[in-house]
N, C-alpha and C positions, 0 to 999 in steps of 0.2 A: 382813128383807124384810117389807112389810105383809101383811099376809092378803088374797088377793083381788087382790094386785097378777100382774100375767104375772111367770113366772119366763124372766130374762134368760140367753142362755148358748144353747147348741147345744138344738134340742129333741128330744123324743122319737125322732122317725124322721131325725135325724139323728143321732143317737149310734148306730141302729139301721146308719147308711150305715158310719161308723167301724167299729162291729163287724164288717163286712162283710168292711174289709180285715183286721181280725185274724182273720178265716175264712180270707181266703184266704193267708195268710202260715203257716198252720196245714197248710191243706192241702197246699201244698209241702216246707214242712219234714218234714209226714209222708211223703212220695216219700223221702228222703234217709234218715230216721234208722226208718224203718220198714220201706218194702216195699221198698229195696235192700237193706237190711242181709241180710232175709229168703232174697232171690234169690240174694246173693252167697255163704249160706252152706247153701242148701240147693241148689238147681240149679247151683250150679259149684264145691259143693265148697271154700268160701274159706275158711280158719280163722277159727272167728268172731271175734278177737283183732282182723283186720285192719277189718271195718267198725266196731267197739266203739271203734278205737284212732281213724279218722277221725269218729267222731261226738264223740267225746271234744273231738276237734282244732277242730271248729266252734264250740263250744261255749268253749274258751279263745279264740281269733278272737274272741268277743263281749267279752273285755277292753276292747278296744275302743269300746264303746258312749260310752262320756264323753265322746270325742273325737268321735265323730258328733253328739253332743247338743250339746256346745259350738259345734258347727257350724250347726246347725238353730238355735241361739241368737241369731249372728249372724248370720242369710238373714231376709230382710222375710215368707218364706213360709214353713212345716215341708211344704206340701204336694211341692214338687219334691225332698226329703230322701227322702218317704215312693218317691214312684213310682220313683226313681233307686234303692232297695233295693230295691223288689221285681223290679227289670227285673234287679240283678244275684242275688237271687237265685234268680228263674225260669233264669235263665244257667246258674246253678250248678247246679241241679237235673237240669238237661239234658247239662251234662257229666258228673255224675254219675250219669247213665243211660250215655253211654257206656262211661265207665267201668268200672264194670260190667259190659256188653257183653263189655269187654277182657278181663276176668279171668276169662276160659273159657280164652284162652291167657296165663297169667300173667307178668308182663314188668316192665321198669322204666318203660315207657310208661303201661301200665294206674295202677302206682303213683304217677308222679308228675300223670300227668292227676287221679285221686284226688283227690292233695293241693288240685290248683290249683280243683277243684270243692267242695270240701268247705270252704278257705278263703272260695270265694264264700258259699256258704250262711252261712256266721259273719258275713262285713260285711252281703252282703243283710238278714238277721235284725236284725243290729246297728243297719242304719241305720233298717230300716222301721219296726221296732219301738220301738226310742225317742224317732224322729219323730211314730208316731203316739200315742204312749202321753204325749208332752209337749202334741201339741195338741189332747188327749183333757182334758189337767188342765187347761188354761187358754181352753178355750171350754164348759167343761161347770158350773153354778150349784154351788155347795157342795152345796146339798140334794139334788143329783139325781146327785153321785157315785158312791154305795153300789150305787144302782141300773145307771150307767154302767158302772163294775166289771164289774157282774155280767150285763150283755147282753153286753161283751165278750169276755167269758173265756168264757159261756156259746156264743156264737155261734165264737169259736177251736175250743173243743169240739166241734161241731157240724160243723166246717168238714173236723175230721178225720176225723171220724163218716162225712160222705157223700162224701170223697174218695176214702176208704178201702172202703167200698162199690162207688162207681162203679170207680173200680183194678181189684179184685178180679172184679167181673161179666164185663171183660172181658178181662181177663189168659188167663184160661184157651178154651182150651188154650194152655199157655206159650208161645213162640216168641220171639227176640229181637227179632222187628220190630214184635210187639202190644207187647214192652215199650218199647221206643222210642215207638210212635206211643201209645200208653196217656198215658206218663209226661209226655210234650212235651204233650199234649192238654189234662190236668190244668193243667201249668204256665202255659199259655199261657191257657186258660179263667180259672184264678185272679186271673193276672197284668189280665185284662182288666177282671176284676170290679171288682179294687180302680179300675181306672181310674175305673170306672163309678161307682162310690158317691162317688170323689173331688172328681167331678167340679162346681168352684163354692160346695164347703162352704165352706171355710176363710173365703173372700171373703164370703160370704151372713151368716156368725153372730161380730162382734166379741168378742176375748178379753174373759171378764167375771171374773177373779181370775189376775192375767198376775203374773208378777216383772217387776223393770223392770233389770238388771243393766246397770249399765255400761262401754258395747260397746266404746267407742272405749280406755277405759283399763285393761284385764284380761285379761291372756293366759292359754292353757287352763291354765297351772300352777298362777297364783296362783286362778281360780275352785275348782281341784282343792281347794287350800290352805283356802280358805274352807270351804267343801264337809264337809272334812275335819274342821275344826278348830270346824265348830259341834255343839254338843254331841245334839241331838235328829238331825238326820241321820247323824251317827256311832251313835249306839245301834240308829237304825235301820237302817243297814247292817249293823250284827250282828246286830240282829234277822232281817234277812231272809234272811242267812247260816246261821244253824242253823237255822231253819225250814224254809225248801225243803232242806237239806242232811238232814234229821229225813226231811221228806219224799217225797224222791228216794231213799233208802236203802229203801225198798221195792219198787219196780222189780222187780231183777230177782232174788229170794225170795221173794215172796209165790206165785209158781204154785208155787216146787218144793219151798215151803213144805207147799201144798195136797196137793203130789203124797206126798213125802215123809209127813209125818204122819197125813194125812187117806188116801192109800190113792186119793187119784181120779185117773183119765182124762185126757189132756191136755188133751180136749173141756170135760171137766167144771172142769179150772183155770180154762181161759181162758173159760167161762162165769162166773167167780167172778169175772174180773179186769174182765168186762163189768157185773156186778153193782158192784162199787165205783166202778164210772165214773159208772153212776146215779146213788150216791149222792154222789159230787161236784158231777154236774149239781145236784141238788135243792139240796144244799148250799149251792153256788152262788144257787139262784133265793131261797132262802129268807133267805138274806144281803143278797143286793141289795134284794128287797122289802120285808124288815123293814127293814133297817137304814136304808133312805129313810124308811118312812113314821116310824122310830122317832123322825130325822133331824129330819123335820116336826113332830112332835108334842114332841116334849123339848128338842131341840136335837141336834149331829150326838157320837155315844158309840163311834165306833169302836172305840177302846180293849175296850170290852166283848165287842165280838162276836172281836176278834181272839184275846183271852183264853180267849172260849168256845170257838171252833173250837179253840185249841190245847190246853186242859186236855182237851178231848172226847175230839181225837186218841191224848193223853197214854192215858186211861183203857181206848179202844178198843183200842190196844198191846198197853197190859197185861194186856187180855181177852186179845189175841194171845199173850203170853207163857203165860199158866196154859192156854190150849188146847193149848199144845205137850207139856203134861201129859197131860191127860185123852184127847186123840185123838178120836174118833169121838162121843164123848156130847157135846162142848163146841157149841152152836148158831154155827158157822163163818159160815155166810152172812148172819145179822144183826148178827154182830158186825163182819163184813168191810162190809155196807151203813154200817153206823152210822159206822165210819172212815170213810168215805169222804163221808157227810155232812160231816162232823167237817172232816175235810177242805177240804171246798170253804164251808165258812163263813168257815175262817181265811183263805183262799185270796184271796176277794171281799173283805173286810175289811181285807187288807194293799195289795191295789190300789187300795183304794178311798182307804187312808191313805197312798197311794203318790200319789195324785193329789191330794190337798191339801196332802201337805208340801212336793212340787212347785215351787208359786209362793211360798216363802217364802224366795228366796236375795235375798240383797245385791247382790253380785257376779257369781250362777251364775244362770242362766233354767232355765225346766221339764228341758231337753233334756238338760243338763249333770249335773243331780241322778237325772234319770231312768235317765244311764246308767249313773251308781255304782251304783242300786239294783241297774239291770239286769245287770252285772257282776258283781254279790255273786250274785245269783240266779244266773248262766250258772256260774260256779264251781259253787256248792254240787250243781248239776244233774249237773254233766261229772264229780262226785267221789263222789259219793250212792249212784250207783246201783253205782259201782265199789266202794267202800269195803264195803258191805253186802253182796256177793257176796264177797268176797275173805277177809270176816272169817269170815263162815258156812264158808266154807270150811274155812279155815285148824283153827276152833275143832271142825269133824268131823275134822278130820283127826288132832288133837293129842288128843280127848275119845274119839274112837272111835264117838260115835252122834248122832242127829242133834237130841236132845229142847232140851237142854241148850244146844246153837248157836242153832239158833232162838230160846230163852228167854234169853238173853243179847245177843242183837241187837236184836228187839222189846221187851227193857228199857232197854236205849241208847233207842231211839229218842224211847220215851213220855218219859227223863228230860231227852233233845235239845228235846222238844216243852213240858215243864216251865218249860227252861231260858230257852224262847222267849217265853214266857210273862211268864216274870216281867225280860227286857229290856224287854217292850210296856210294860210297867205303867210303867217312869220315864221315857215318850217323851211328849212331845205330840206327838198324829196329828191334832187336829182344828181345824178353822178355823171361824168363824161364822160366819151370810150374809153379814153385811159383810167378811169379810175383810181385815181392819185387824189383829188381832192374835189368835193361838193361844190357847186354850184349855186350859190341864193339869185333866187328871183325876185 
């Protein structure tokens, strides 16, 4: 593109409106896998087994994403995809406040209502999110992807930040009916928002880097086939498979890591686990900013920063591993800030290479490819944080102390985050203004 020419494609405060819904797709999802999980197992007593096992369960429900994207492939619009997910999973959300409700007196009602809410949250997620995350890649300029990435994920973040705030202020004092009207309040505020930001985009800014898949002759199998069988979207599904699976394996051992080792406070863990959320933010902003203007100035190197953020990760691990030695001398809170940079650089950089490998199908449109990505990712999520827990476990149980599980798990993961690492490296991720054909680095 010439210098000095307008850049074509969705602009600023419209990618800002898309973010908006990925806030608010955030903020509900956090009602679900958050602040019920919470309530179910501390005010009514629910073995925490059972909300772990339905969050698990929404999360396989997002298998599905392909087939919602093949869909939104062939609809003249992704906008009625996006609003039709969030309406089923504001639904979901709200059944899943009853739910909950139930399970003060526990029942096969309580359980199977559960299920049928927690399934919505998986299609709702499923559809909204690879509808919007397809007409994120194909109205937004190459050059201003990086940055797109990173208002979205930054702004998802965000969404749960003051969902989870507002919740919380007025939750207390508990009672079932502030959770009910709390929980509906949220849902139905969020659900409205996205209306709000939806509202005339799609129509207002033409696709400017579209695939053009052929509608009339390819059924979801053979696009699947395609999909499958080209070589740079298959690596990058395993790329993105150990990656968030590297990633998600932190979860839920890092606080009792803190506690465990380090000797702190529950206050003082989830202080810790607030301080790496920062550093994902930053992570995040420093990726999307750099990596545009780097975009601008050199040509678009995703590859690089994916690389960085995952060797960072890798290193920060490992600082995690030798702390589980030293104990109390090791500097825990910069080494935890630095992951969690580390973090959110890979994080924006894989979305960002997520939104330009997008428009490169034959056969498949944005929505189709978006959702095998998103698939590998709802997998590696639903298993990550279970496998990490289960292993720590297993390995005090069988060792007898706690140094040694810790340094055997946080070594997994830096060599998961290695291994990420060096799948990125034989992918092409990037496209050039023109958009004519890929780039290998």
């Amino acid at each position: 593109m010439a210098k000095g020419h307008p850049i074509e494609g969705l602009s600023w405060f419209g990618i800002v409106r898309l973010g908006t819904v990925q806030a608010a797709i955030g903020a509900i999802v956090m009602l679900a896998t958050s602040l019920l999980n919470r309530v179910m197992v501390v005010e009514y007593a629910t073995a925490a087994a059972i909300p772990a096992a339905l969050v698990a369960w929404h999360y396989a429900v997002q298998l599905s994403r392909p087939l919602w994207g093949y869909g939104s492939d062939r609809s003249p619009r992704r906008t009625p995809w996006i609003i039709t997910g969030m309406g089923i999973l504001a639904l979901g959300a709200i059944l899943a406040v009853d739910a909950t409700i139930m399970m003060a007196n526990p029942g096969p009602l309580a359980a199977i209502l559960g299920i049928v809410a927690f399934t919505m949250i998986g299609i709702g997620v499923g559809i909204s999110g690879t509808a919007l995350l397809a007409l994120l890649a194909s109205r937004v300029a190459v050059e201003r992807k990086p940055a797109a990435a990173a208002i979205s994920w930054t702004m998802m973040v965000a969404g749960i930040v003051v969902a989870a705030g507002v919740s919380g202020a007025y939750l207390d004092p508990f009672s079932e009916a502030r959770l009910a009207i709390v929980c509906s309040l949220v849902a139905l505020g969020a659900f409205s928002l996205a209306m709000l930001a939806l509202r005339g985009l799609e129509d207002r800014f033409p696709a400017v880097d579209q695939a053009q898949p052929e509608k009339a002759d390819h059924n979801f199998r053979s696009v699947l086939a395609e999909i499958w069988q080209e070589q740079q979207a298959r690596r990058f599904t395993y790329f993105v498979f150990i990656s968030m699976l590297a990633y998600s394996m932190q979860d839920l051992i890092m606080e009792p890591f803190a506690g465990l080792i380090f000797d702190m406070t529950p206050g003082q863990s989830t202080q810790l686990a607030g301080l790496q959320h920062s550093g994902i933010l930053l992570g995040m902003i420093v990726a999307g900013a750099g990596g545009s203007a780097y975009a601008k100035r050199y040509g678009p190197n995703l590859k690089l920063w994916i690389v960085t953020g995952c060797i960072g990760s890798a290193v920060m691990l490992a600082g995690l591993s030798v702390a589980a030695t030293t104990g109390g001398a090791w500097p825990l809170r910069a080494n935890i800030f630095g992951l969690g940079i580390a973090n959110g650089v890979f994080a924006v950089a894989a979305v960002s290479a997520m939104l330009g490998l997008a428009s490169k199908g034959k056969t498949s449109g944005e929505g189709a490819r978006m959702g095998v990505w998103g698939a590998s990712q709802a997998i590696a999520f639903g298993l990550g944080g279970l496998i990490g827990a289960i292993v720590v476990d297993q390995l005090r149980h069988i060792m007898g102390e706690d140094v040694t599980a810790f340094q055997i798990v946080f070594a997994v993961e830096a060599i998961m985050f290695i291994a990420a690492a060096l799948v990125a490296t034989g992918t092409t991720m990037t496209r050039p203004a023109s958009a004519k054909e890929a780039i290998k680095i």
